[in-house]
C-alpha positions as CSV (number, residue, x, y, z in Angstrom):
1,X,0.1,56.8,-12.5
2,X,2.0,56.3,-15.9
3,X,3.0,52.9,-17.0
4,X,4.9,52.2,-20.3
5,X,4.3,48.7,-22.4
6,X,7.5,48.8,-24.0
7,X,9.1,46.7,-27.2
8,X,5.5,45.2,-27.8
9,X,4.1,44.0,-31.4
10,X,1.7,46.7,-31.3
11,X,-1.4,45.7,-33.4
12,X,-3.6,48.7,-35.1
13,X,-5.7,46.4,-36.9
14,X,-4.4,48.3,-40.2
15,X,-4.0,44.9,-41.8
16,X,-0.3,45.7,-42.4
17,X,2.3,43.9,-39.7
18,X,2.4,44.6,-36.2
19,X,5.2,46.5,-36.1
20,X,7.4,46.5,-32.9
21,X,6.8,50.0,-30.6
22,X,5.4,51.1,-27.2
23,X,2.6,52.6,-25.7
24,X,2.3,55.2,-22.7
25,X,-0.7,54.9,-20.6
26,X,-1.7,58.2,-18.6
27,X,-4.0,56.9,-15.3
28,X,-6.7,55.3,-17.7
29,X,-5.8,56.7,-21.4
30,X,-3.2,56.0,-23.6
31,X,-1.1,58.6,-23.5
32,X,1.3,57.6,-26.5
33,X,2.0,54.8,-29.4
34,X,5.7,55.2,-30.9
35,X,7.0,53.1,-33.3
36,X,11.1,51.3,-33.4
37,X,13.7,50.0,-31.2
38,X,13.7,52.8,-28.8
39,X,10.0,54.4,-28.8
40,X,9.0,56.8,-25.5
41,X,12.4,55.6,-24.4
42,X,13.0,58.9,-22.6
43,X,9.6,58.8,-21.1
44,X,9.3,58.8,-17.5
45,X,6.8,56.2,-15.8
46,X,6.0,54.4,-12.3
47,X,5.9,51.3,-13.9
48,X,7.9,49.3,-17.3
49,X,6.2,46.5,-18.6
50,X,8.6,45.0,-20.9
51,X,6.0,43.4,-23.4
52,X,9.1,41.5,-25.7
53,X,7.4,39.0,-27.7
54,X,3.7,39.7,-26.9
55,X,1.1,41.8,-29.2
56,X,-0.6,44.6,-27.6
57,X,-3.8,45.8,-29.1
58,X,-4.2,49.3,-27.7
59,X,-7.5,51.2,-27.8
60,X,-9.5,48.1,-29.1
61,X,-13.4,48.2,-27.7
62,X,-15.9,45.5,-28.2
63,X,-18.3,47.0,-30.7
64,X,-19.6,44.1,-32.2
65,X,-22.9,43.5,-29.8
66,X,-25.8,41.7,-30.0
67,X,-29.3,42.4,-28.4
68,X,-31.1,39.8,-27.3
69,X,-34.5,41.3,-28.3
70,X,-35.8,42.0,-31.1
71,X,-36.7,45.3,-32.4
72,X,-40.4,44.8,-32.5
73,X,-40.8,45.9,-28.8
74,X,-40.0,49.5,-30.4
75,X,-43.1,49.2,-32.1
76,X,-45.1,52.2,-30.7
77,X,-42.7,53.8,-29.3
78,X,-41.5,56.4,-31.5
């Protein structure tokens, strides 16, 4: 299944603006991020999300984490 965001702030976490554009996604990948007015307009998809107004962060993943126990337990193990 392909489904297009389209006419979305799309934020790259560049620092700049989110500029206005649309992203394709493939089943469970992003297929496509195009940039303007009328990005992946030509692209065929099962579903449109029309995303006017809204910021879409594509491709962001929690990398930040925390363990909850120390590294001490490593102690000994190496």
């Amino acid at each position: 299944m392909r489904t297009l965001i389209r006419d979305a702030q799309v934020f790259d976490g560049s620092g700049e603006a989110a500029p206005l554009g649309s992203v394709l996604v493939d089943q469970d990948r992003i297929a496509a991020v195009a940039y303007g007015d009328d990005a992946l307009a030509g692209v065929a998809a099962d579903r449109v999300i029309d995303a006017a107004g809204k910021t879409l962060m594509p491709g962001m993943v929690e990398a930040d984490a925390h363990s909850r126990r120390s590294p001490a337990h490593l102690i000994g193990q190496c």
